[in-house]
C-alpha positions in Angstrom: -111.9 -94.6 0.3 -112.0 -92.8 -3.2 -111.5 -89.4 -1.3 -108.5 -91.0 0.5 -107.2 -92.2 -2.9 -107.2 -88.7 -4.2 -106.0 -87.0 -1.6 -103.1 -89.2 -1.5 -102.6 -88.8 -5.0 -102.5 -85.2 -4.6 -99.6 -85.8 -2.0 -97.4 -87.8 -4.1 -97.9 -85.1 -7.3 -96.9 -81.9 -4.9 -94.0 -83.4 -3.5 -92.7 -84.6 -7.0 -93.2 -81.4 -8.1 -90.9 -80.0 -5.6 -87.9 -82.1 -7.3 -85.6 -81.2 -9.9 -82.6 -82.3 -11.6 -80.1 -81.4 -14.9 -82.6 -79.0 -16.5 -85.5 -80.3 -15.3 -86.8 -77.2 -12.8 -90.3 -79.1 -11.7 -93.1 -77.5 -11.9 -92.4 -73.7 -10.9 -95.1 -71.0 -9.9 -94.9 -68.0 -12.2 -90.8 -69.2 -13.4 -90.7 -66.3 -15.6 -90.4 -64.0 -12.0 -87.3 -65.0 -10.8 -85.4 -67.0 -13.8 -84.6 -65.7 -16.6 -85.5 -67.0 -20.7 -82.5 -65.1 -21.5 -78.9 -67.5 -21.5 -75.7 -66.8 -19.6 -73.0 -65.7 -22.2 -70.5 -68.3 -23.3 -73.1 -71.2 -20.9 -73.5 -74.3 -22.5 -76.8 -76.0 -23.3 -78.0 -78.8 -25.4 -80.3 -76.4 -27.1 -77.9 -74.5 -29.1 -76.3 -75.3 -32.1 -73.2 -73.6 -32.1 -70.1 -76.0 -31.1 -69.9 -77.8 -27.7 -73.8 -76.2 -27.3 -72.7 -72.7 -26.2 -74.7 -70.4 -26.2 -72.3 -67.6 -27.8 -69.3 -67.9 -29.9 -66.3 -67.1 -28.9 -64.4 -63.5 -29.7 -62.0 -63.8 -32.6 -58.6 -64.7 -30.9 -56.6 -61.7 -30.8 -59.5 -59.4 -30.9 -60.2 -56.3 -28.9 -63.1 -54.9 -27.4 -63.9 -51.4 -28.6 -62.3 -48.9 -26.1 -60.4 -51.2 -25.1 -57.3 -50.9 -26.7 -55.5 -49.6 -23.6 -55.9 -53.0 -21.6 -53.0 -53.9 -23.6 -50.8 -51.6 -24.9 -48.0 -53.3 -26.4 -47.3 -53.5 -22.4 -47.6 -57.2 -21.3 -47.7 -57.9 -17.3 -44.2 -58.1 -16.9 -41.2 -56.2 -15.2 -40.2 -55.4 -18.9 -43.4 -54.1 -19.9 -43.5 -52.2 -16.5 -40.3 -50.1 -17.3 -41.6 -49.7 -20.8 -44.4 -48.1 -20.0 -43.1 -45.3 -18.6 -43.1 -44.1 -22.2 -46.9 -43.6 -22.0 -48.0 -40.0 -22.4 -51.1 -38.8 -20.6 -53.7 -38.1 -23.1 -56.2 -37.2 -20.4 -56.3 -33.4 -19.7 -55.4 -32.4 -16.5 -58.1 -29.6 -15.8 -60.5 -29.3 -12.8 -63.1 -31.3 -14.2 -60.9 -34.5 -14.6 -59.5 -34.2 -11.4 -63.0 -33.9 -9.8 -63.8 -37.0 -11.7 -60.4 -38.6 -10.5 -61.2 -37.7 -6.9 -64.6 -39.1 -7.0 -63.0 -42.6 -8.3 -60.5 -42.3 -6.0 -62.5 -42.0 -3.1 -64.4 -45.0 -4.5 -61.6 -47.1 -5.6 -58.5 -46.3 -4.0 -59.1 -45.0 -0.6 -59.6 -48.3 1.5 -55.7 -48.6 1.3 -54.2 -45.4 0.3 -56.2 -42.6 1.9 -58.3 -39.8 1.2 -54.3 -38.0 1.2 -52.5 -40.3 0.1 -51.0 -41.5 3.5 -51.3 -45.0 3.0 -53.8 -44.9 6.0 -56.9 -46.4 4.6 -58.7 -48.4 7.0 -57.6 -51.8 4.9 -53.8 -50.7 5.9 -54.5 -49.7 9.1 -56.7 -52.7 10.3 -53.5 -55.4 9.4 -55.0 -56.7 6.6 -52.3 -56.4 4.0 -49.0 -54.3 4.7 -48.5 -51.0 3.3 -46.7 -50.0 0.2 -43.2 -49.8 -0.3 -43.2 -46.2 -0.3 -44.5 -43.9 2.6 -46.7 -42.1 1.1 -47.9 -39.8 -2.1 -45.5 -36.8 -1.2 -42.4 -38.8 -1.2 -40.2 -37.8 -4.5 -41.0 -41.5 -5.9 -44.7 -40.9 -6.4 -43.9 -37.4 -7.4 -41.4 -38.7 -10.0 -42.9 -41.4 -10.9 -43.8 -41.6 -14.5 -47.6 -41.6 -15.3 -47.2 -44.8 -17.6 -46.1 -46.7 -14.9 -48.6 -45.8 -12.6 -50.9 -46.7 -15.4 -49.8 -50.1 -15.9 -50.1 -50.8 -12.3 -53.3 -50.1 -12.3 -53.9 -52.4 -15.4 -52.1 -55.2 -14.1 -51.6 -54.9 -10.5 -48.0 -54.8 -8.7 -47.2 -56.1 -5.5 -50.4 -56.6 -2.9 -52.3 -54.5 -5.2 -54.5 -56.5 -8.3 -55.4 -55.1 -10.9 -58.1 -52.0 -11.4 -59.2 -52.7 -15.6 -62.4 -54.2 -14.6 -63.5 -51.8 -12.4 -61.5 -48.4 -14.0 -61.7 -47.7 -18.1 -58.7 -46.2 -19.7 -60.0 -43.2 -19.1 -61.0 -43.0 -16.1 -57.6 -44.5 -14.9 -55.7 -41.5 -16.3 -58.2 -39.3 -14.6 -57.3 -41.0 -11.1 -53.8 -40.7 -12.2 -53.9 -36.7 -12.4 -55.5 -36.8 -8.8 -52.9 -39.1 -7.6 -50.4 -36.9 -9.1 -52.4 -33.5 -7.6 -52.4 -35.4 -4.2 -48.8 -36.1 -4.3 -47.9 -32.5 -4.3 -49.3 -32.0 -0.5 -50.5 -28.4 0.1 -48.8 -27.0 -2.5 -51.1 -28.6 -5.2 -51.6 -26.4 -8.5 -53.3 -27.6 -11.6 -51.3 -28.1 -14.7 -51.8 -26.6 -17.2 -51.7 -29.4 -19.7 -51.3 -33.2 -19.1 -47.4 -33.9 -20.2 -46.7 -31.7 -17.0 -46.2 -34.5 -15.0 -45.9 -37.6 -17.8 -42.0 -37.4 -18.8 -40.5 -37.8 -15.7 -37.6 -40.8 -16.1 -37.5 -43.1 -13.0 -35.6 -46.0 -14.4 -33.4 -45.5 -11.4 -35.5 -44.9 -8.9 -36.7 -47.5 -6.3 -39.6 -49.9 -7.4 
């Protein structure tokens, strides 16, 4: 009967164990494998003493992240900011090893819609899952007019079907894409420029959008 007792016992502990609830994880076999003593920025938890229990403070408002300066510009996400920054120079140089860096993120980035060319022929385009662009392609005279800055803040922001790139490009490597987008738009007939304003002060206020 004792036996029986036990065993039962044992039963009832191993299932409870199993449950768990708020922060309450039961008991856990080697926990420190798979969940971390380490806090989720900005989570809350009764723990911590800073307010509401988060775990981090929140940035000063206004405050920018170093290198990030770019994300903002002076440029907010509007069509007035749009226009305003074609006004952006290029200060990426626009020599063979940024555009091989540009390629690579393009080909990681930008493809899927636009095309290793520049056709608009990415598989995302083709398959009907969003419609293309506006324009036809890279070679037509509004890519190859169009003024870096612009490009730029598109890529910030987001325009039309496309959303915005700044989490997954830097400033940096944004321009550097923008110099192969700008090499791509030329066709065949691509040459490297020799600096980067060679394609940065172009005025499309006219143009199409």
């Amino acid at each position: 009967m004792l036996k029986r007792i036990i065993a039962l016992c044992a039963v009832v502990i191993g299932l409870y164990s199993c449950t768990s609830e708020g922060e309450n994880t039961g008991i856990e076999y080697a926990p420190d494998m798979y969940i971390s003593k380490g806090y989720e920025p900005y989570s809350q938890t009764r723990k911590m003493a800073f307010g509401n229990g988060m775990t981090m403070k929140l940035p000063v408002v206004g405050s920018i992240a170093r290198g990030q300066l770019d994300y903002i510009y002076n440029y907010a996400d509007s069509p007035e900011g749009y226009e305003a920054s074609a006004a952006i120079v290029n200060p990426v140089a626009n020599n063979e090893l940024n555009l091989l860096e540009g390629e690579r993120l393009y080909n990681i980035y930008c493809w899927s819609c636009h095309g290793k060319t520049g056709k608009n022929d990415g598989p995302v385009i083709t398959e009907g899952k969003f419609s293309k662009p506006p324009f036809e392609n890279y070679q037509t005279p509004y890519i190859q007019t169009l003024a870096v800055g612009k490009i730029f803040h598109v890529i910030t922001f987001g325009k039309n079907n496309m959303g915005s790139h700044a989490h997954m490009l830097d400033p940096t490597e944004r321009w550097q894409v923008i110099n192969y987008v700008k090499k791509l738009s030329l066709g065949d007939g691509a040459k490297l420029a020799s600096d980067s304003t060679a394609v940065a002060t172009v005025d499309t206020t006219n143009l199409k959008k």
